[in-house]
C-alpha positions in Angstrom: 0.0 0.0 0.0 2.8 2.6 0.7 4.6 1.9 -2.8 1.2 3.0 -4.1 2.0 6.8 -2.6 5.6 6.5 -3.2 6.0 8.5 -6.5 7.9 10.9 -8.3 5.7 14.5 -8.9 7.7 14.8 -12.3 9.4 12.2 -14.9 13.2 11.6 -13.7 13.1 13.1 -10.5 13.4 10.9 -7.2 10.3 8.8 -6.0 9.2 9.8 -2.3 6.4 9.3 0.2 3.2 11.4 -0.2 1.7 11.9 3.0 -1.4 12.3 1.9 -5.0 11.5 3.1 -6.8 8.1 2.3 -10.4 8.1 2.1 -11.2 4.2 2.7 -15.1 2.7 2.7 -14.7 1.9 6.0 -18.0 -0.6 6.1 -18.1 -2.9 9.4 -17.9 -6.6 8.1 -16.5 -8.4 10.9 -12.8 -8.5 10.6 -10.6 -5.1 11.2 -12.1 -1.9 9.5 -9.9 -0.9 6.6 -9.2 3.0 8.4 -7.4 1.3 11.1 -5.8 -1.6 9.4 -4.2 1.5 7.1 -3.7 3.5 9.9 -1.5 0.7 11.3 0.9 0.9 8.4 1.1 4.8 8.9 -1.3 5.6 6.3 -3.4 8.6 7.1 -6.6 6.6 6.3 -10.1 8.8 7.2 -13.5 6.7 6.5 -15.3 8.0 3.5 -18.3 10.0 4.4 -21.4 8.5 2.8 -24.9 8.6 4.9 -27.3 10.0 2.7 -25.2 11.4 0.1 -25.4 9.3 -2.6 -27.4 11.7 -4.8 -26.4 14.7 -3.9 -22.8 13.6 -4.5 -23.7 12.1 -8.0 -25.4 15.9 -9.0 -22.5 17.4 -8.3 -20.4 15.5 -10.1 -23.1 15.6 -12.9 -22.6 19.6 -12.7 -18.9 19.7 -13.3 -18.1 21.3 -16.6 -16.2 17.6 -17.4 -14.6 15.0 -15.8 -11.1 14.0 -17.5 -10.7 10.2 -17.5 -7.5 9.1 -19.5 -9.3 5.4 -20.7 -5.7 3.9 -21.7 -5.0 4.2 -18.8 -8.1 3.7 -15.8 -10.2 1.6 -18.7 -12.8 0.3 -15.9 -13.1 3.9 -14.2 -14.0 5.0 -18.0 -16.5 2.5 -18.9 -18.2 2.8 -15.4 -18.4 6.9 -15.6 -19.1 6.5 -19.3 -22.0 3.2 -18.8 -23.8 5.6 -15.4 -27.1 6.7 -16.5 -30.6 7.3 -14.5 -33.0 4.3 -14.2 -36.2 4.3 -16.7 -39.9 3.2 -16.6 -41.6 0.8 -18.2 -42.5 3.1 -20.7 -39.0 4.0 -21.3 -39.4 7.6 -19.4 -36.3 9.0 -17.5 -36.9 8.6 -13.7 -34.9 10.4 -10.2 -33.1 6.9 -9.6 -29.8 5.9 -9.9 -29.0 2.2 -9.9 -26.8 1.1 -7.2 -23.7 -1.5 -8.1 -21.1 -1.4 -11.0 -19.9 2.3 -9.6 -16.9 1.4 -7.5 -14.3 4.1 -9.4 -17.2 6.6 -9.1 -17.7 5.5 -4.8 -14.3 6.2 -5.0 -14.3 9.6 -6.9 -17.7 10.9 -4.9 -15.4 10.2 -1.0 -12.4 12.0 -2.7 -14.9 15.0 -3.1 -17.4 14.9 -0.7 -16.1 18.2 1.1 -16.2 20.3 -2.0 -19.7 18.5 -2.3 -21.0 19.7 1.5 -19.3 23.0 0.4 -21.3 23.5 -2.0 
């Protein structure tokens, strides 16, 4: 987990540590939550904020002028943001729902933001 924040900020330069912050999903299941198993290593690991935020998170990302997703590179992340779309009817009418599952790069994106979302 640490080489995964050990990095250089430019091409050629030397690799090193970014103390940064880790937001985890930091769901009980029984064994150790992920915050403190990554806190452990020295990994400043803060449980993703999520209680009823689901779809306010998802219309502010849906408000961003665009969301820059290099798919050589993070080909799943694409395909999910790409793939995301509101539920329909029967009828084949738009409805206010968005389908849970197959969003685990967007979960990821909407805990990175989540203060810029309660912001505002």
């Amino acid at each position: 987990m640490l080489d995964s924040l050990t990095y250089a900020d430019e091409p050629g330069e030397e690799a090193y540590y970014h103390d940064q912050v880790v937001w985890v999903d930091d769901t009980p299941d029984g064994k150790v939550q992920m915050s403190v198993y990554r806190r452990d290593l020295g990994i400043r690991a803060r449980p993703a904020r999520k209680g009823r935020m689901r779809k306010l998170s998802y219309e502010w990302l849906a408000g961003l002028r665009e969301i820059v997703i290099d798919p050589a590179r993070c080909p799943l992340t694409f395909e999910e943001f790409a793939m995301k779309e509101y539920e329909r009817d029967r009828d084949g009418s738009w409805l206010d729902i968005i389908p849970d599952g197959d969003d685990h790069s967007i979960d990821g994106v909407r805990y990175a933001v989540m203060d810029d979302v309660l912001r505002g």
